[in-house]
ZAGUMAR-892396 format. One record per residue: residue number from 1; x, y, z of N, C-alpha, C in turn. Coordinates in Angstrom, 1 decimal. Layout:
ZAGUMAR-892396
ATOM:nr:npx:npy:npz:capx:capy:capz:cpx:cpy:cpz
ATOM:NUM:X:Y:Z:X:Y:Z:X:Y:Z
...
end
This chain:
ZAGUMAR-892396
ATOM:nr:npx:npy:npz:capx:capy:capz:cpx:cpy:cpz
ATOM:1:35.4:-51.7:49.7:34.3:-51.0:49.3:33.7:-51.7:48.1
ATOM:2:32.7:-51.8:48.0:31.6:-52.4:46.8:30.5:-51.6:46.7
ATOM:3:30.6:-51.3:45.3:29.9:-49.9:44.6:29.2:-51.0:43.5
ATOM:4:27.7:-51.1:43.5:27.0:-51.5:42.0:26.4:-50.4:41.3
ATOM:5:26.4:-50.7:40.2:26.2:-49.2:38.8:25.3:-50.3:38.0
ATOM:6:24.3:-50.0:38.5:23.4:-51.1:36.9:24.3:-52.5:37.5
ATOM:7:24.5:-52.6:36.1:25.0:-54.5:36.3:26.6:-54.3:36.5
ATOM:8:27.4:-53.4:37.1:28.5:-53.2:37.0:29.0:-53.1:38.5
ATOM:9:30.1:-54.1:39.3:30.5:-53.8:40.2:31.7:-53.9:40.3
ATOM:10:31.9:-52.8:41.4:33.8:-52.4:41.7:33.9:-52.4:43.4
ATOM:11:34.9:-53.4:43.1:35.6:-53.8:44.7:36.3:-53.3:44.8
ATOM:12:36.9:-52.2:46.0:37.9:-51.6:46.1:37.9:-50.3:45.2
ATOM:13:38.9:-49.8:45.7:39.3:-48.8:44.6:38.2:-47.9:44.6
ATOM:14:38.2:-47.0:43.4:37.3:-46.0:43.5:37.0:-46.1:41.9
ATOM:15:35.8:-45.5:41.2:35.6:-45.1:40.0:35.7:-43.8:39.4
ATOM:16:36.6:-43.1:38.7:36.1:-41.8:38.6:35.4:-41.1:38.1
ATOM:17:34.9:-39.8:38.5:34.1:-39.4:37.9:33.7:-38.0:37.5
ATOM:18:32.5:-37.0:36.5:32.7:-36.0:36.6:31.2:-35.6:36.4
ATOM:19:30.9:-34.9:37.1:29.5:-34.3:37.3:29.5:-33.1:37.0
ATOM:20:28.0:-32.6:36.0:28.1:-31.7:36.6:26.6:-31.4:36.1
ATOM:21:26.3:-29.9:35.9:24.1:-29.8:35.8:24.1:-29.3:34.6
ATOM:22:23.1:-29.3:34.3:22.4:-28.6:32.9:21.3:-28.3:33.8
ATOM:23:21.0:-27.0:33.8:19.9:-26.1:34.3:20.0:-26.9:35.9
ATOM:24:18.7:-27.8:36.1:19.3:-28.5:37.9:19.3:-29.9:37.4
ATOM:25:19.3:-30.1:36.1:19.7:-31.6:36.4:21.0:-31.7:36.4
ATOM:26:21.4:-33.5:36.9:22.9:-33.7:37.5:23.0:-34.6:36.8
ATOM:27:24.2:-34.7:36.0:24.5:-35.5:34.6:26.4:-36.2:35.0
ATOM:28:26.5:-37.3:35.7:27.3:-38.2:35.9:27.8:-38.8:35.2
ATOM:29:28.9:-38.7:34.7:30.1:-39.4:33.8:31.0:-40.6:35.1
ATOM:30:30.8:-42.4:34.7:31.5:-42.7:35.5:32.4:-43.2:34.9
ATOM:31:33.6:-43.4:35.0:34.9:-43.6:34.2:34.1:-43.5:32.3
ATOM:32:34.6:-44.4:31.5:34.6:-44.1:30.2:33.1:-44.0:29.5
ATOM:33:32.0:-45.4:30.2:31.1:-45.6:29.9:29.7:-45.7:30.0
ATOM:34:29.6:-45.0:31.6:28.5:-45.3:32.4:28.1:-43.8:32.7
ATOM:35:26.6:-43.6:32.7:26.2:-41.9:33.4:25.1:-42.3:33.6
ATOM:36:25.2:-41.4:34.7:23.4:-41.6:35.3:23.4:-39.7:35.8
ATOM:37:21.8:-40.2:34.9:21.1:-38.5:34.8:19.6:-38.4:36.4
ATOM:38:20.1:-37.4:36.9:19.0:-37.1:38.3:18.5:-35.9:38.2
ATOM:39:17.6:-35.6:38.4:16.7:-34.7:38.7:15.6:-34.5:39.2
ATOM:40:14.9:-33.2:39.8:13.7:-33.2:39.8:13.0:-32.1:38.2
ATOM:41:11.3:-32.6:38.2:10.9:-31.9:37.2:9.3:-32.1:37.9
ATOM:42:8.6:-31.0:37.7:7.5:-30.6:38.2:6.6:-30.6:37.3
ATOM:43:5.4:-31.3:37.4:4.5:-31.6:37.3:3.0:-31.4:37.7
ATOM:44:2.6:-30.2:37.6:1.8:-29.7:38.0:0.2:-30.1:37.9
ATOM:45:0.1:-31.1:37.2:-1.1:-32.3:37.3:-0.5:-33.4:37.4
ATOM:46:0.7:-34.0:37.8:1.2:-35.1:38.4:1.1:-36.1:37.2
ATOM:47:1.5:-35.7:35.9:1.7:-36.8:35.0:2.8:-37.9:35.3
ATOM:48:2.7:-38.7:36.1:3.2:-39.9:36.1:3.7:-40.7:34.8
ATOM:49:2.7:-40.8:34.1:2.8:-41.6:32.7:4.2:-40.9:32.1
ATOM:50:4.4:-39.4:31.8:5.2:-38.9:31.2:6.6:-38.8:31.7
ATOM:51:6.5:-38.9:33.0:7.9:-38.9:33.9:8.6:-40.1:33.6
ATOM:52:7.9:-41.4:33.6:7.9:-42.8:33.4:8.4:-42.7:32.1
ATOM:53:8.0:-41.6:31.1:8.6:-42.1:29.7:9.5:-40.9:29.4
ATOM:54:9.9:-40.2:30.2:11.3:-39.4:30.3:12.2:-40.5:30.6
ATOM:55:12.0:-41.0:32.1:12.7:-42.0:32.7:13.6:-42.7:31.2
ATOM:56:12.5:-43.5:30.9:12.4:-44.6:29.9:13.5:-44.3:28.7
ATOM:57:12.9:-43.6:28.3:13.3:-42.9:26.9:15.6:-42.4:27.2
ATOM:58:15.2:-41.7:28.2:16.9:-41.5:28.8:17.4:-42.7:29.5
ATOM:59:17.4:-44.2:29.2:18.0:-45.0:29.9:17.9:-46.2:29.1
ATOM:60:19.8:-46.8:29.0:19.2:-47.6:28.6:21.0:-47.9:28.1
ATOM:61:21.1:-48.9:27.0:22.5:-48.8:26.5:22.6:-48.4:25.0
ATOM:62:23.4:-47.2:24.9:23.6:-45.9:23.6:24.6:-46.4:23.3
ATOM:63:25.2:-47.1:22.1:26.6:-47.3:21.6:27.6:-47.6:22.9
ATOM:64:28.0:-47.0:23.3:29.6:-47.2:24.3:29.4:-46.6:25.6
ATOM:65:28.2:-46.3:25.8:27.3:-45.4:27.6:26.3:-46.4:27.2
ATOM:66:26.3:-46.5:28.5:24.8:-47.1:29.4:24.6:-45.5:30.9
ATOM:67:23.4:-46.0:30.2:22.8:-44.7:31.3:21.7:-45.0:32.1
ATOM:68:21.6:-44.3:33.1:20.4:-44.8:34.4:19.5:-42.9:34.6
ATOM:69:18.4:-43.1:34.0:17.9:-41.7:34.4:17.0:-41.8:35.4
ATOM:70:17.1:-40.6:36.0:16.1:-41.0:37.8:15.7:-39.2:37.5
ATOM:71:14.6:-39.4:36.9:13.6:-37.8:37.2:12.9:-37.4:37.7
ATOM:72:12.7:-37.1:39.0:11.4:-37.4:40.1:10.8:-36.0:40.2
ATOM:73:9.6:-37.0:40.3:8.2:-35.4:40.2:9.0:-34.5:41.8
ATOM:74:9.3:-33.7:41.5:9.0:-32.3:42.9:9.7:-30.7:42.5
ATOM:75:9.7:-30.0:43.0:9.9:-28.8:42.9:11.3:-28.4:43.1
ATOM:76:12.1:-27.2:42.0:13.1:-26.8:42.5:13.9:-27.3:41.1
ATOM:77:13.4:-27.8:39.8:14.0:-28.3:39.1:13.4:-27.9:37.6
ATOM:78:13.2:-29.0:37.1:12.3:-28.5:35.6:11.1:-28.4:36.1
ATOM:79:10.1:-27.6:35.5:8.9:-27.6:35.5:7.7:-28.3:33.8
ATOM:80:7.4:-28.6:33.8:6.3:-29.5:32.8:4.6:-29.3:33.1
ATOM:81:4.3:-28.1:31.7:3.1:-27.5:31.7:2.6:-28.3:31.2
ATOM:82:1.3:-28.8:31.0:0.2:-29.4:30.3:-0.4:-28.9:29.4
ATOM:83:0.5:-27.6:28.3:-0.6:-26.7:28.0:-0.9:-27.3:26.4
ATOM:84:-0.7:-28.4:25.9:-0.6:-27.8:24.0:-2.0:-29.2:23.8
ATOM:85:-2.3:-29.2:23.5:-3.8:-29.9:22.9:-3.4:-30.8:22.3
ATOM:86:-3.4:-32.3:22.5:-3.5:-33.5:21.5:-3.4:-33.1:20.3
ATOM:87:-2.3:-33.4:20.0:-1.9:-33.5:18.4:-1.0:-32.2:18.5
ATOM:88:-1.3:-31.2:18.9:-0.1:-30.1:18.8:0.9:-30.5:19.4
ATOM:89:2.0:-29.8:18.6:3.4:-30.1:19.1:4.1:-29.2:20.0
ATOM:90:4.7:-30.1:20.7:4.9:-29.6:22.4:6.4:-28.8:22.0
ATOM:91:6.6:-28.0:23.3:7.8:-26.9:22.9:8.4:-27.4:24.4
ATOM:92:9.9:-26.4:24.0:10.7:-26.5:25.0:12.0:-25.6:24.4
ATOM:93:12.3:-24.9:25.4:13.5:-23.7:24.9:15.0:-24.8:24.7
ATOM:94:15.6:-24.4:23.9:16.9:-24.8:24.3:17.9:-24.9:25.7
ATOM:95:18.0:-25.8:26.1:18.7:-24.8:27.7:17.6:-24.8:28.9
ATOM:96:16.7:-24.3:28.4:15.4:-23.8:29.5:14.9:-25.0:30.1
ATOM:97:14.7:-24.4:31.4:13.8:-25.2:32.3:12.0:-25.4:32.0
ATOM:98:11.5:-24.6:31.6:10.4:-25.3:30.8:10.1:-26.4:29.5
ATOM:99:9.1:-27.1:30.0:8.5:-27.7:29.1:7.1:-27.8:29.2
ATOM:100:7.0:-27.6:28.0:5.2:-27.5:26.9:4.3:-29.1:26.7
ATOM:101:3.9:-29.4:27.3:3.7:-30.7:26.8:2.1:-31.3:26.7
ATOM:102:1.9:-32.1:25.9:0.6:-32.3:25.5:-0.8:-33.0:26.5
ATOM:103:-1.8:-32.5:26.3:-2.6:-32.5:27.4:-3.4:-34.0:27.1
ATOM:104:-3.6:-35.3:27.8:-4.5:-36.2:27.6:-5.8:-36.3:27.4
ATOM:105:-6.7:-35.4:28.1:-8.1:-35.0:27.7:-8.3:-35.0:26.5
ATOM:106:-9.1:-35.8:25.8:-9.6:-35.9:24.2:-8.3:-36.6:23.5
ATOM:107:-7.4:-37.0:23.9:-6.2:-37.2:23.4:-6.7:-38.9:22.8
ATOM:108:-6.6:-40.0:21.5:-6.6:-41.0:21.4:-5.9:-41.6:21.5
ATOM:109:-5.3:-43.1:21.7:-4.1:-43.4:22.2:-2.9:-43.1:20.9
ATOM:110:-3.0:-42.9:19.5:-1.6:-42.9:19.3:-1.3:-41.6:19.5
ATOM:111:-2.1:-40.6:19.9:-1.4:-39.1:20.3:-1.1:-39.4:21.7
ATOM:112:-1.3:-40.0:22.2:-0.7:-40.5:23.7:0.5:-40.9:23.1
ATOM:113:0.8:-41.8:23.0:1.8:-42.5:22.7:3.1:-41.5:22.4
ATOM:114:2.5:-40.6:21.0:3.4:-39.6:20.5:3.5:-38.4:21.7
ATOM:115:2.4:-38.7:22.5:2.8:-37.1:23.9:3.8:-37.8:24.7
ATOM:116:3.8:-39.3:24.9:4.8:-39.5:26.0:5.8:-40.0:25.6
ATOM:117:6.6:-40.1:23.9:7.6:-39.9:23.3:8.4:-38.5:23.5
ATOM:118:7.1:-37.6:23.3:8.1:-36.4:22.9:8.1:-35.3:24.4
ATOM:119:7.7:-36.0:25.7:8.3:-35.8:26.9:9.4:-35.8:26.9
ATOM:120:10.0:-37.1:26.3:11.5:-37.2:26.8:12.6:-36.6:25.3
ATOM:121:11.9:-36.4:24.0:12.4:-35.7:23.1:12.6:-34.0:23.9
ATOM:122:11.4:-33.4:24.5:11.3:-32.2:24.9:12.6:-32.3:26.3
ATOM:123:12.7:-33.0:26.8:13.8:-33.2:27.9:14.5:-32.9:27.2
ATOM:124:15.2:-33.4:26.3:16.3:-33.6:25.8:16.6:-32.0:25.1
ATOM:125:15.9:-31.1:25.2:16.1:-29.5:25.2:16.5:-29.5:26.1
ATOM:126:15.9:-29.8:27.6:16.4:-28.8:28.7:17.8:-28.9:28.5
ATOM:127:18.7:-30.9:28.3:20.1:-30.9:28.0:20.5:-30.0:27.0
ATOM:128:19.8:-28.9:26.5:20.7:-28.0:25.3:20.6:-29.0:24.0
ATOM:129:19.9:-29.7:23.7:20.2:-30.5:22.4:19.5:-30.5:22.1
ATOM:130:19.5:-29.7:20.6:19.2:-29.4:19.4:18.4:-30.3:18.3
ATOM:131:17.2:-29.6:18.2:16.6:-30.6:17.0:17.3:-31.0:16.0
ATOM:132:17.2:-31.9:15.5:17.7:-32.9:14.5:17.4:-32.9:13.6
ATOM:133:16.2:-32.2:12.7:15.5:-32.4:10.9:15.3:-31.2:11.0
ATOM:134:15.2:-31.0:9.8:14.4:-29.9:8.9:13.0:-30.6:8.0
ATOM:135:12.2:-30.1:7.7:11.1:-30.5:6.8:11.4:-31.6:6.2
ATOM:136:12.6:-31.5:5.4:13.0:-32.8:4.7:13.2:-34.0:5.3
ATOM:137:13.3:-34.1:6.6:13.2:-34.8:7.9:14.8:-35.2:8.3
ATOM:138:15.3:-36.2:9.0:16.2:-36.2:10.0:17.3:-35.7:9.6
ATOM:139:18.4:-35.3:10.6:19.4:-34.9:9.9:20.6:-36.3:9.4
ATOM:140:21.4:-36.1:9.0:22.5:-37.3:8.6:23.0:-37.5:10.2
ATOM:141:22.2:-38.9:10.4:23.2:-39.7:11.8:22.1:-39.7:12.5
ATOM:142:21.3:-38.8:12.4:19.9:-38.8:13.4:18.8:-39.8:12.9
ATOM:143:18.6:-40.5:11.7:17.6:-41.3:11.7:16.9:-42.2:12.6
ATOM:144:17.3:-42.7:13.5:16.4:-43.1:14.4:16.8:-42.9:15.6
ATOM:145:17.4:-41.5:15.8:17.6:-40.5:17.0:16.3:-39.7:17.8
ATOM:146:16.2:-39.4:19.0:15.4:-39.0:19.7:15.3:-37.4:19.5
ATOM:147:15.9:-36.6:18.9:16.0:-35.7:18.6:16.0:-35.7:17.1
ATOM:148:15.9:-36.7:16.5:15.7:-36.2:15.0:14.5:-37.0:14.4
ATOM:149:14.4:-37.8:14.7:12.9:-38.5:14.5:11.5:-38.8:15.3
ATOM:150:10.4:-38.8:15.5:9.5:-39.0:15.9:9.8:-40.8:16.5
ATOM:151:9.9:-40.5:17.8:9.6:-42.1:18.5:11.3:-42.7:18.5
ATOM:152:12.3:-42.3:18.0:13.4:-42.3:18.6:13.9:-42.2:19.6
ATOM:153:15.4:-43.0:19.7:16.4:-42.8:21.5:17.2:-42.0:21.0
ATOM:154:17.8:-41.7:22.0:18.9:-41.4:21.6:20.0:-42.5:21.9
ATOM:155:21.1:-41.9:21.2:22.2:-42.9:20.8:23.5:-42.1:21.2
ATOM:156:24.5:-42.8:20.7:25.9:-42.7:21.2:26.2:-41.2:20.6
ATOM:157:25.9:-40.9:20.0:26.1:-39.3:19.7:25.2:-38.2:20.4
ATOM:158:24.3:-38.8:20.4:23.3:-38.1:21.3:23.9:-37.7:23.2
ATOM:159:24.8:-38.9:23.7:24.9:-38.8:24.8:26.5:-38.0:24.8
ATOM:160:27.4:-38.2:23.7:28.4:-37.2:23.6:28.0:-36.3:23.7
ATOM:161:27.1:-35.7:22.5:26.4:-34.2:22.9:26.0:-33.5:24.1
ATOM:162:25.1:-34.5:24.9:24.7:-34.3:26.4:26.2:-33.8:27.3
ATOM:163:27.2:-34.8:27.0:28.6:-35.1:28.1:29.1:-33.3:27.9
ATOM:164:29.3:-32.9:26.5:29.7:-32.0:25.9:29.2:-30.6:26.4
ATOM:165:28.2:-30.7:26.5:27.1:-29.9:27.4:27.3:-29.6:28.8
ATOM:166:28.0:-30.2:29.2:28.0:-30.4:30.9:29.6:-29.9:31.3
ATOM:167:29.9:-29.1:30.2:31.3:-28.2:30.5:30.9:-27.1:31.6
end
């Protein structure tokens, strides 16, 4: 048997592994270092651009995980409103399957830019993970975290947190 993972292959044998969902997504631990996140999320004006930078934003290599996120527009999964106006800041519950997210109409590009950063910051609620700053801004470890800063990834703590989550 020949299994490829990203740039990683295994002849024989098996890899282990442990799955399990945060709300309907499916969050894959493969042996020590590897997870790939699946889902659907719904899109009710078919924001492409934002799915693309969910995708983006959750994939990638975080400290000691490499991750592969596959989020496809359809029904039955997260859902993703259009509702908050260029420049307002977009919501999303802890845990919850909704997300709030900012509308393009009148939008300039760097509030584009910052609506399809904080797509994949607002995902990163559905996983249960918790904003990162207070006013004073990021918390200690989060500085250029996706939950603690504006236009951040997340990182190798960030994806602990996620793994942690999926008890």
């Amino acid at each position: 048997m020949t299994i490829f993972y990203d740039e990683v292959m295994i002849v024989g044998g098996s890899l282990s592994s442990k799955t399990c969902k945060i709300n309907s997504v499916e969050v894959t631990q493969y042996g020590a270092g590897m997870v790939a996140i699946s889902g659907s999320i719904s899109f009710p004006d078919g924001r492409s651009d934002y799915l693309a930078a969910m995708n983006n934003a959750w994939s990638g290599n975080f400290g000691r995980y490499t991750v592969s996120t596959q989020m496809l527009q359809g029904t039955g999964g997260l859902t993703a409103y259009i509702n908050k106006a260029p420049g307002e800041s977009p919501t999303a519950d802890i845990g919850g399957p909704n997300l709030n997210l900012n509308s393009a109409v009148g939008a300039t590009p760097t509030q584009m830019a910052y609506a399809r950063w904080a797509a994949g910051h607002e995902l990163g609620h559905s996983f249960k993970l918790r904003d990162q700053y207070t006013e004073a801004g990021p918390n200690s470890g989060y500085e250029n975290e996706i939950m603690g800063v504006d236009g951040g990834k997340p990182n190798e703590t960030t994806i602990d947190s996620l793994l942690y989550n999926c008890k």
